[in-house]
N, C-alpha and C positions, 0 to 999 in steps of 0.2 A: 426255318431258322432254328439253330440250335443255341438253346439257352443255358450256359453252365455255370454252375455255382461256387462261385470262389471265395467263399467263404469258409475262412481258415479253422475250423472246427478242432475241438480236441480230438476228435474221432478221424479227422484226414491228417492230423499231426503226427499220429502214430505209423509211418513208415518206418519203414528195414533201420534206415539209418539212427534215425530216431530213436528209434525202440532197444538200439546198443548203446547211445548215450545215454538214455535212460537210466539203461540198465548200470553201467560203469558207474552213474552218478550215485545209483541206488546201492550199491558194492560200495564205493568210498563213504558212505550217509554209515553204511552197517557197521564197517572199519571205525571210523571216528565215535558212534555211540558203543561200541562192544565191550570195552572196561567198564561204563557207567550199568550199560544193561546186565553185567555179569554182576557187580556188586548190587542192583537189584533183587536178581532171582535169588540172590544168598536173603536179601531181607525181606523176601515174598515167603521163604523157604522155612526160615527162624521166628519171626515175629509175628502173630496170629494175627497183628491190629491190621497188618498188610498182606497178608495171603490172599487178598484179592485182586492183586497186580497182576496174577497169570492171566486173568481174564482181559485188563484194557488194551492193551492190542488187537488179542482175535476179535474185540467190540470193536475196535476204532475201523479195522479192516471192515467188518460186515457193514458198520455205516457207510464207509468208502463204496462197498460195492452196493448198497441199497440203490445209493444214490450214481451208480454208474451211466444211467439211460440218461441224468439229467446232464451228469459230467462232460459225458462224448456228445453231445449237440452242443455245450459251450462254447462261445470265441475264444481265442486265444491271441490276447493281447497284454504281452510280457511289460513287465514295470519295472525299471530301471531303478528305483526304490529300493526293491528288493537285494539288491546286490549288497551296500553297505551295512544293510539290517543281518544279511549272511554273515559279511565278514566280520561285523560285531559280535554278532552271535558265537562266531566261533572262534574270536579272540576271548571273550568272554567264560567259557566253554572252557579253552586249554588253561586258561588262567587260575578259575575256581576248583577247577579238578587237580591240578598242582595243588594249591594251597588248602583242599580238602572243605572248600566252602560249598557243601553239597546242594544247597536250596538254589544258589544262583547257576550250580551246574548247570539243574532239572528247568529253571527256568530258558538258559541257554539254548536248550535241545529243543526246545515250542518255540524261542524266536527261531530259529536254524530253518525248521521245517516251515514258520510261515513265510520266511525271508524268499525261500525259495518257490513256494508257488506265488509270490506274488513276482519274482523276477521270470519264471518260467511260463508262469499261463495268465499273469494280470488279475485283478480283483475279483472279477465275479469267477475265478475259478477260483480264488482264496477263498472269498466269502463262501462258498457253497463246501467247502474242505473246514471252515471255522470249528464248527463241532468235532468231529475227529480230531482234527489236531487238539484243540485244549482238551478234548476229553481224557487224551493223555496223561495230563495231570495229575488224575487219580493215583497213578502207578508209582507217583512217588513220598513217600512217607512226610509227612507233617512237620514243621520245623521244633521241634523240643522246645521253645519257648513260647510257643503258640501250643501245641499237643498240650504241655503245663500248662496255661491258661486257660485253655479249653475244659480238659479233665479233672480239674480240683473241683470248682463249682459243681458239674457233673456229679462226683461221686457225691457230693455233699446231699445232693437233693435228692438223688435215688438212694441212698442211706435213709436219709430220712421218711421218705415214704413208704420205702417197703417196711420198716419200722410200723408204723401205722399199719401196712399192710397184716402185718404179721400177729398187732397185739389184735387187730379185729376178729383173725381166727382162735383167739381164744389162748394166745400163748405170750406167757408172760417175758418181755423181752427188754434188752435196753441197749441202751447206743449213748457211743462214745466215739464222737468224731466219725471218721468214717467205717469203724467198728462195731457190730451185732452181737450181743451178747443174750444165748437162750440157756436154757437150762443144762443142754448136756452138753456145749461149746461154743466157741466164739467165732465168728464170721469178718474179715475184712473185705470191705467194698472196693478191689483194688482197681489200676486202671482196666484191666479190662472188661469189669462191670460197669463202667464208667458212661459209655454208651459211645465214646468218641468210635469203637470198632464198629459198631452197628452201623451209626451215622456215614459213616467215611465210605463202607458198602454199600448201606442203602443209597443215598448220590450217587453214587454209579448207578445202581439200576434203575433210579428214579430219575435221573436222563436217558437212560437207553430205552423206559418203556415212552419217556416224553417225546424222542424221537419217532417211536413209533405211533404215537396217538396221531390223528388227525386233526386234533382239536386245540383252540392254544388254551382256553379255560382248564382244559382236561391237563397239557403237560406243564401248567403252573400250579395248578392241583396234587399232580404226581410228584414234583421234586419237593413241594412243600410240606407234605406228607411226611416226607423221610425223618424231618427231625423230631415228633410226635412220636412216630413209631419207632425211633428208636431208643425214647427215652422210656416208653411202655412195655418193649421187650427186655429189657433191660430192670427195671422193677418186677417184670416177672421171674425173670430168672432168679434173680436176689432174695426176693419174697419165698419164691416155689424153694429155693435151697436151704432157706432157716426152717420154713418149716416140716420139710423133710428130715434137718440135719435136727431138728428137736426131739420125732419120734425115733428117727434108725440111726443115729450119731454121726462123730464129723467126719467118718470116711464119704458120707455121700457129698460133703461138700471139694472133697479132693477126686485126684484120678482121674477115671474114664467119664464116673457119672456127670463130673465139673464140666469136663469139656464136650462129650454128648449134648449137655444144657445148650452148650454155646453153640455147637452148630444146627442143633435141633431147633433156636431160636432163630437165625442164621433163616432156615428154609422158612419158618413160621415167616420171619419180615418178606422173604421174597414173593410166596404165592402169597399173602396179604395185598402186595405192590401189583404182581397179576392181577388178581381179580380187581383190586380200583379200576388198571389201566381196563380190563373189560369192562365192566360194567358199564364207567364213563365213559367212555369211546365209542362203544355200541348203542346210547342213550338216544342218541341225538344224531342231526345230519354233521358231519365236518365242514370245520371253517377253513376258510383257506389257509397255511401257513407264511 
């Protein structure tokens, strides 16, 4: 007696036929985000605080495909749900990109995409797609009255401590507001010392290495990490440039050297975030997630 499995898998889903709706559906998805993604790469391109948008797609991808063997054994069981959360989505979508409300766009494009696995493969192929999709997120800039919110306090406290930093090496200095003043010129703590760029990068990596932990102690470790370390790289930078710009003057706080700082600090927080995810992850057995 032959016993056959008729169980509707992701993986038996993907016939001839299927695989050109797909495709169609995934052509029309590209069509309707391609204005939003093109005014993106212009502000991945221009504004240093987001120059790390090139990266959340080819991340969201390789989580997609980490997790591919778990994907193709799924059921697939479509939810009807899905469908009005689409068409909201994407009434929502044509509506805020007319009237240039960009936060509810970018909001838009994450319900679109989960409207649609939850109408197309039902829950547990959404839930298993959750990370991806909102990691997305990342890719889109901060809403200006939240960024302001965020980055005042910010610069306020790393002013002030690299201040302290600064008079402990021996140099006489003073501050005003979020201004350094040493002896051969003056320093402003502007937003991008602020730490909001740091931060905003480091969560991204501090999900992607918490994706890869095995441990959940370890990937609530890792993302909580991000906001320390970027308020420590961040006072380094600030610090290490008053007091270089005391001895060699304030060309070093301008140009090449400025922003060499920034991304040299940039790599400092990344392998930093490595070696946690090592260390912690290799430590112990893993827990299940």
């Amino acid at each position: 007696m032959n016993i056959v499995d008729n169980t509707n898998t992701l993986r038996n889903h993907f016939s001839l036929e299927n695989r050109y709706k797909i495709g169609v559906l995934s052509i029309l998805i590209v069509l309707l985000f391609a204005p939003v993604i093109l005014k993106l790469i212009n502000v991945w391109m221009n504004q240093e605080d987001y120059s790390h948008g090139f990266f959340v797609i080819p991340i969201a991808i390789f989580i997609v495909w980490a997790k591919r063997d778990k994907l193709l054994d799924l059921s697939i069981k479509p939810l009807w749900i899905g469908f009005p959360i689409v068409v909201g989505g994407v009434f929502a979508y044509l509506v805020s990109f007319l009237v240039r409300f960009h936060t509810l766009t970018y909001l838009s494009m994450v319900a679109i995409l989960f409207g649609l696995a939850l109408f197309f493969g039902g829950w547990q192929l959404t839930k298993t797609l959750l990370l991806p999709i909102f990691f997305l997120l990342f890719m889109f800039p901060i809403p200006t009255a939240y960024y302001i919110l965020i980055t005042n306090p910010l610069k306020m406290m790393i002013t002030e401590i690299s201040t302290h930093m600064i008079y402990l090496m021996g140099i006489p200095v003073y501050r005003e507001g979020n201004l350094l003043f040493v002896a051969t010129t003056s320093l402003e703590v502007a937003e991008a010392c602020s730490g909001i760029r740091s931060l905003y990068s480091y969560l991204m990596l501090g999900f992607l290495f918490a994706f890869m932990s095995r441990k959940r102690l370890t990937k609530v470790i890792l993302v909580a990490s991000t906001f320390p370390l970027a308020i420590l790289v961040n006072i380094l930078r600030v610090s290490g440039t008053g007091i270089l710009a005391n001895y060699f003057g304030p060309e070093v706080a301008q140009g090449f050297f400025h922003e060499f700082a920034g991304f040299a600090l940039f790599i400092f927080g990344f392998v930093a975030l490595f070696l946690e995810y090592y260390f912690l992850d290799s430590r112990s057995p893993a827990n299940p997630s």
